[in-house]
C-alpha positions in Angstrom: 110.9 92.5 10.6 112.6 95.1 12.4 109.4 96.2 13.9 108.2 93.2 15.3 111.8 92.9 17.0 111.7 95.9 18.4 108.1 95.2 19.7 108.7 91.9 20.9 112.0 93.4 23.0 109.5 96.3 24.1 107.2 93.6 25.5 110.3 91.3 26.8 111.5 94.5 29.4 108.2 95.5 30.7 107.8 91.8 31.1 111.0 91.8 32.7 109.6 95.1 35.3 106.2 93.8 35.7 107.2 92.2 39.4 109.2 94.6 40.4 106.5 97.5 40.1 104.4 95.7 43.1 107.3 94.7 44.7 107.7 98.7 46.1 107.4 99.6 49.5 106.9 96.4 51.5 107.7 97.9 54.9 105.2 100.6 54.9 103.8 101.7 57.3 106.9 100.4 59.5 106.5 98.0 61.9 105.2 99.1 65.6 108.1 98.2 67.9 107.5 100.2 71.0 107.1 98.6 74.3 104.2 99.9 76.7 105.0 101.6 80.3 102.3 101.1 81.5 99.1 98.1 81.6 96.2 97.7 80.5 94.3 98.4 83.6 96.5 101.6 84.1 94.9 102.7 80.9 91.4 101.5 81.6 91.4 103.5 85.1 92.2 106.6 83.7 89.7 106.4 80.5 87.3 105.6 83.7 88.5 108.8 85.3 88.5 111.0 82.5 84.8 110.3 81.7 83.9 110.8 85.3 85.6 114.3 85.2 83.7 114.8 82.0 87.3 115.1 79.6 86.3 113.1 77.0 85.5 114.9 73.4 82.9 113.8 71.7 82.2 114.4 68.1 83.9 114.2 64.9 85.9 117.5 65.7 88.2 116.8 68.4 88.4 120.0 70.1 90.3 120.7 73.2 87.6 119.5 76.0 86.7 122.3 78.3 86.4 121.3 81.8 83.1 123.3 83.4 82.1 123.4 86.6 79.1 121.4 88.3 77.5 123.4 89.4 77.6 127.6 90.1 77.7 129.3 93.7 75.0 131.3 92.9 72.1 130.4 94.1 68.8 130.0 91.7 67.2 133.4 92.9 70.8 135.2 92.1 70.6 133.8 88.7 66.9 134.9 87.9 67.3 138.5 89.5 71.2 138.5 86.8 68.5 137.5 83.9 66.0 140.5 84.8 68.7 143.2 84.6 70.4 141.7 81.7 66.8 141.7 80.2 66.5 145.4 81.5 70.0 146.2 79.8 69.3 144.9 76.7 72.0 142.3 76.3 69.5 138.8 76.4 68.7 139.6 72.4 70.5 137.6 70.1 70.7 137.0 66.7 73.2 138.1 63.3 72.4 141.9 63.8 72.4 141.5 67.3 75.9 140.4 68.2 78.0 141.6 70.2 75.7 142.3 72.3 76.0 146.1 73.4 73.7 148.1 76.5 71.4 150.5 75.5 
């Protein structure tokens, strides 16, 4: 008889917790309540602008975007005769045993 007391108070207090256990942390996350500087179409313009200037990153890492030029002032011929004498020097190969490329 003294067991099934003690089981049936055993039962009464988790009972007794069994609301309270799902009742935790009702304000989490907390509630946004900043206010916004600036509008919408503030925001809009400069997502426009970034993507023209080409700052956007793209892909599932997130690095820091690298802004690169246009275009070069070389011209194309400056270009080709950099490639032959890179080619001449030895420093176009590539590869694991390659790297860093060295001259010679």
């Amino acid at each position: 008889m003294k067991a099934l007391s003690l089981l049936a108070a055993g039962v009464f207090a988790s009972l007794a917790y069994l609301g309270s256990a799902q009742a935790g942390e009702l304000d989490w996350p907390p509630a946004d309540t900043s206010v916004s500087t600036v509008s919408r179409a503030d925001v809009q313009a400069d997502l426009q602008a970034a993507r023209a200037l080409g700052q956007l990153a793209s892909g599932e890492q997130e690095y820091p975007v690298t802004a690169y030029a246009d275009s070069g002032d070389a011209s194309r011929a400056a270009v080709r005769d950099d490639l032959q004498a890179a080619r001449h020097a030895g420093l176009t190969r590539s590869g694991e045993l390659d790297y860093p490329p060295v001259a010679g």
